[in-house]
C-alpha positions as CSV (number, residue, x, y, z in Angstrom):
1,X,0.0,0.0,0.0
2,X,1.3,3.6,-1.1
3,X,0.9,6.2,1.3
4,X,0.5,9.9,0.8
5,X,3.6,10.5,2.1
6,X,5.1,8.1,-0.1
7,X,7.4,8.8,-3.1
8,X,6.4,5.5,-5.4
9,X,8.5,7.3,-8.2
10,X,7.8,7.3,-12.3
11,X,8.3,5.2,-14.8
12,X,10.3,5.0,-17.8
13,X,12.9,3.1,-20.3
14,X,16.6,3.7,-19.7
15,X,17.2,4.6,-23.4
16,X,14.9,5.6,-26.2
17,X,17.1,4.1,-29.0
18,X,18.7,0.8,-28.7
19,X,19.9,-1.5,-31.7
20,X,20.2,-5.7,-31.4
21,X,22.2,-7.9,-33.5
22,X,19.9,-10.4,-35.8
23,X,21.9,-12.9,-34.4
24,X,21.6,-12.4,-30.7
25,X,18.0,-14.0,-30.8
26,X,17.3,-12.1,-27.4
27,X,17.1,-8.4,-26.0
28,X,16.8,-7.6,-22.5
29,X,15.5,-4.1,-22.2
30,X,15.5,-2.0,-18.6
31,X,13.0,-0.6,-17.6
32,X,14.0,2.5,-14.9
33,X,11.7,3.6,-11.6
34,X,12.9,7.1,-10.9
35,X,12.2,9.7,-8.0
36,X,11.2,7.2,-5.4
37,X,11.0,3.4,-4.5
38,X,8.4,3.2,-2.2
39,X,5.8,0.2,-2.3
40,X,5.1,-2.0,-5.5
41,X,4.0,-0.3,-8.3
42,X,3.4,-1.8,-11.7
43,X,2.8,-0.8,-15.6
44,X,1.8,-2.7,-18.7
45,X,4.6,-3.2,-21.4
46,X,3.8,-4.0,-25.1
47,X,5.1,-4.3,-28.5
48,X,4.0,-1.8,-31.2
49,X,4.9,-1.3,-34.8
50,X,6.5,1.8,-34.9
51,X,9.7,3.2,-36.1
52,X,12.0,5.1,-34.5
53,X,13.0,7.5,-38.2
54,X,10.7,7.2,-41.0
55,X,12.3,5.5,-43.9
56,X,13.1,1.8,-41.8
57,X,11.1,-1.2,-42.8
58,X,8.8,-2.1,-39.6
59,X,9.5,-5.4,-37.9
60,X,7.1,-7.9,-38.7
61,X,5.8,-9.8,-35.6
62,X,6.3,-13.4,-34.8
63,X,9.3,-13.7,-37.2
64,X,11.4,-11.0,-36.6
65,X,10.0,-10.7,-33.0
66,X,7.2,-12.1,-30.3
67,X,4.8,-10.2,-29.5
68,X,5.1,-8.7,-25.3
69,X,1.9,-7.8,-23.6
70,X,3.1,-8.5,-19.8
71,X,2.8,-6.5,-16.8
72,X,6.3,-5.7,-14.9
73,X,6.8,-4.7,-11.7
74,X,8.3,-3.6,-9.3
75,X,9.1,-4.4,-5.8
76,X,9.5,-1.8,-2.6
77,X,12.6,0.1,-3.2
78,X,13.2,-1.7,-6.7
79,X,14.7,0.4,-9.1
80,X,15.0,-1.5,-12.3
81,X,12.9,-4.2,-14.0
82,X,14.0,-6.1,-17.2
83,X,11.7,-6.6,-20.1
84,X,13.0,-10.0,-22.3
85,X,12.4,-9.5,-25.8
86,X,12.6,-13.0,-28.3
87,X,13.7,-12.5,-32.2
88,X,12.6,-15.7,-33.1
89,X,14.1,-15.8,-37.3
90,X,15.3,-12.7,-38.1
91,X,16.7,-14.0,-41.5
92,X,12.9,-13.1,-43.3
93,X,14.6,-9.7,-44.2
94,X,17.3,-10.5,-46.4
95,X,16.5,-8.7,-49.8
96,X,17.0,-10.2,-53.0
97,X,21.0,-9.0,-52.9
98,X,21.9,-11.1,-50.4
99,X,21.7,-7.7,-47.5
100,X,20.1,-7.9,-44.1
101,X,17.6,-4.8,-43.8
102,X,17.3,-2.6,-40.8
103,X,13.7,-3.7,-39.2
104,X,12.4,-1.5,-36.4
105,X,9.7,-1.9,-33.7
106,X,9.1,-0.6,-30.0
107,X,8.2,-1.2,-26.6
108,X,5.2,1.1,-24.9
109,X,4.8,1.6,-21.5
110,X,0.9,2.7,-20.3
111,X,-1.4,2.0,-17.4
112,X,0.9,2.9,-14.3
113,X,-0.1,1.5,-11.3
114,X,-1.6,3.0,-8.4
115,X,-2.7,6.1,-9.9
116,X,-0.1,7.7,-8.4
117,X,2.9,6.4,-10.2
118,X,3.6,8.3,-13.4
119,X,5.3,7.1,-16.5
120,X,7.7,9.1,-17.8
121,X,8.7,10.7,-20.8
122,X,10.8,7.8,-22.1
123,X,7.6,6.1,-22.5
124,X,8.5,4.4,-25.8
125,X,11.7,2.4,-26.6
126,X,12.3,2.1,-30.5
127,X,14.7,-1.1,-31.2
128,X,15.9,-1.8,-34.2
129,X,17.4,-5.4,-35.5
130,X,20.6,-4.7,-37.3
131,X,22.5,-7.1,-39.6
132,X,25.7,-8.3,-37.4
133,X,28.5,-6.2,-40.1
134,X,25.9,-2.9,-39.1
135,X,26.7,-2.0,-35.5
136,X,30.9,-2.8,-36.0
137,X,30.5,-0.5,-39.0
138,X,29.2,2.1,-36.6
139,X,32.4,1.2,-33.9
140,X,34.5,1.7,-36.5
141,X,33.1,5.0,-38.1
142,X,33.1,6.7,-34.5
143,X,37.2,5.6,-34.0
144,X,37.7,7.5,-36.9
């Protein structure tokens, strides 16, 4: 039970923006509670089709990722849950070149609970599945 007195704290992803490897199979996303830690408070976490920058192909469910609808919470003074998201066969997107496309989705965070709790601005997390040669490009463009 929250009390009035009580600082249950908001709710909210740790980054906005993350990118997985196709051949990881697995994310694990955190999921922050900020300004407070008192009593259990909960929200809902889902998967939507959205992009995080116009222009990427959207993800297409159940083979480039399963579907999340789950509730996560989190404990008295509990400060970070983990959200575990499964990439199934993310080979689907290979054009007719032989290349891996980018394919983007997101995680939504809505109906905090008690009414008190707030989710926070970082409300959505877009993730995008990159080929393996995509993210050791990007190493190597920023050692430059």
């Amino acid at each position: 039970m929250i009390l009035d007195e009580d600082r249950p704290g908001n709710i909210g992803f740790k980054e906005r923006f993350i990118q997985v490897r196709r051949k990881d199979l697995v994310a694990f996303i955190n999921i922050e509670r900020s300004d407070g830690s008192d009593g259990e408070i909960s929200c809902l976490c889902r998967t939507i089709l959205q992009d995080s920058i116009g222009g990427k192909k959207l993800a297409k469910e159940n083979s480039d990722f399963i579907k999340i609808e789950q509730t996560v919470v989190f404990g008295n003074n509990e400060t970070v849950a983990r959200v575990k998201v499964t990439m199934p066969d993310c080979t689907a997107n290979i054009d007719e070149e032989g290349e891996e496309d980018v394919v983007s989705f997101a995680l939504e965070l809505s109906e905090p609970s008690p009414k008190v709790v707030k989710i926070s601005k970082k409300n959505i997390c877009f993730i995008d599945i990159v080929p393996e040669n995509a993210l050791q490009d990007a190493k190597d463009a920023l050692a430059k």
